[in-house]
C-alpha positions in Angstrom: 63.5 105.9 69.9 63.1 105.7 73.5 63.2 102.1 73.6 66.4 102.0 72.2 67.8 104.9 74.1 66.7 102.5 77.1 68.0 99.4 75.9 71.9 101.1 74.9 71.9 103.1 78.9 71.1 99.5 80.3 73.8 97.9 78.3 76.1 101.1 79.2 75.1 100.4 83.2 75.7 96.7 82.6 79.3 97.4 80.9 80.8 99.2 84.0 81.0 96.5 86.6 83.1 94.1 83.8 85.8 96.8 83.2 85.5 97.6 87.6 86.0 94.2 88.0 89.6 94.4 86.8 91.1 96.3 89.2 91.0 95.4 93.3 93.3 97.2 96.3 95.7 95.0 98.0 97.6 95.4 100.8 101.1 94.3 100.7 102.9 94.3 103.8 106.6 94.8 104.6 109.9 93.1 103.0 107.8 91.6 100.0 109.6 91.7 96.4 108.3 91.3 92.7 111.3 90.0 91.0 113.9 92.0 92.0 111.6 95.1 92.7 111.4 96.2 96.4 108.1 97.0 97.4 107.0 99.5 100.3 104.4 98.4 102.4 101.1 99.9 101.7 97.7 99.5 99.7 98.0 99.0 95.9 95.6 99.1 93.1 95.9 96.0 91.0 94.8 95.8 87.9 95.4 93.1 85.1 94.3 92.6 81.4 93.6 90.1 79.5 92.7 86.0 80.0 94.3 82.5 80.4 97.8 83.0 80.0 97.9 86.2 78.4 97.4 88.5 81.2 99.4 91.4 81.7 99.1 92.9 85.4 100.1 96.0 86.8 100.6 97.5 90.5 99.9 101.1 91.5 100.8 103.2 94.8 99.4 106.7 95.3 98.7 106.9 91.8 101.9 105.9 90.4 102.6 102.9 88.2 105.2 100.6 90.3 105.3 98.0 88.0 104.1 95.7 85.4 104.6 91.9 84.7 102.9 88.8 82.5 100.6 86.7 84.7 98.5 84.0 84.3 94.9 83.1 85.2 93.8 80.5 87.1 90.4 80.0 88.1 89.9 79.3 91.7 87.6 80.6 95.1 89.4 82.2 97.7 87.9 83.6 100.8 89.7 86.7 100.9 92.4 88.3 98.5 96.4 87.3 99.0 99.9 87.5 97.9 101.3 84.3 98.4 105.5 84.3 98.3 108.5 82.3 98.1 111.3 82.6 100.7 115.1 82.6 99.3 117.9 83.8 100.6 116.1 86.1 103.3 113.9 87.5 100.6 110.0 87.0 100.3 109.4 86.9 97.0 105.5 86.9 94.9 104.4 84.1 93.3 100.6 84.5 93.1 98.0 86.7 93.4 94.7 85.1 95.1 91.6 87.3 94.2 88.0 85.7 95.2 87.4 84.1 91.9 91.4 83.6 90.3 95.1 83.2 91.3 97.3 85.6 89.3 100.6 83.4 88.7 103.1 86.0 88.7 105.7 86.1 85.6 109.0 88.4 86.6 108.1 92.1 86.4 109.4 95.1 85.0 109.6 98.4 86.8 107.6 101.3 85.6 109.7 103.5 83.5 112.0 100.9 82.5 
């Protein structure tokens, strides 16, 4: 009995970092738009479910859902998390999301409460 007591807390321990893992802060800085969604300047919690091109991320500030939009994954290093945008008509736009081990292609988001 204890064995397997020990056995299900060490899978229960080993569970925790994959669910942490799918959520990081990011700072985005001033002027930067999701779609046609301003947003303010200011750490947000990312988080994103699902795999390959079935990935549905969402941003939070404070606490409060901002928004959420279809992404997909691709798999790639990057030094240090990054938005990486798309100038147009004065307006920075996301495309991608670079995390350490994935890019995030951006799909056009939806507002929270919409």
């Amino acid at each position: 009995m204890k064995r397997i007591l020990g056995i299900a807390l060490l899978a229960a321990l080993c569970a925790v970092p994959a669910f942490a893992a799918n959520s990081v802060t990011l700072h985005v800085g001033p002027g930067v738009m999701a779609g046609d969604i301003k947003l303010n300047e200011g750490d947000y919690k990312l988080s994103w479910d699902g795999t390959g091109a079935s990935v549905t991320i969402t941003l939070s500030l404070e606490g409060r859902k901002i928004l959420t939009a279809p992404a997909r994954v691709i798999e790639a290093k990057h030094e240090f998390p990054q938005i990486t945008l798309s100038s147009k008509n004065g307006k920075d736009t996301m495309q991608t999301i670079e995390l350490k081990n994935m890019t995030l292609v951006v799909g056009v988001p939806t507002a929270a409460g919409k």
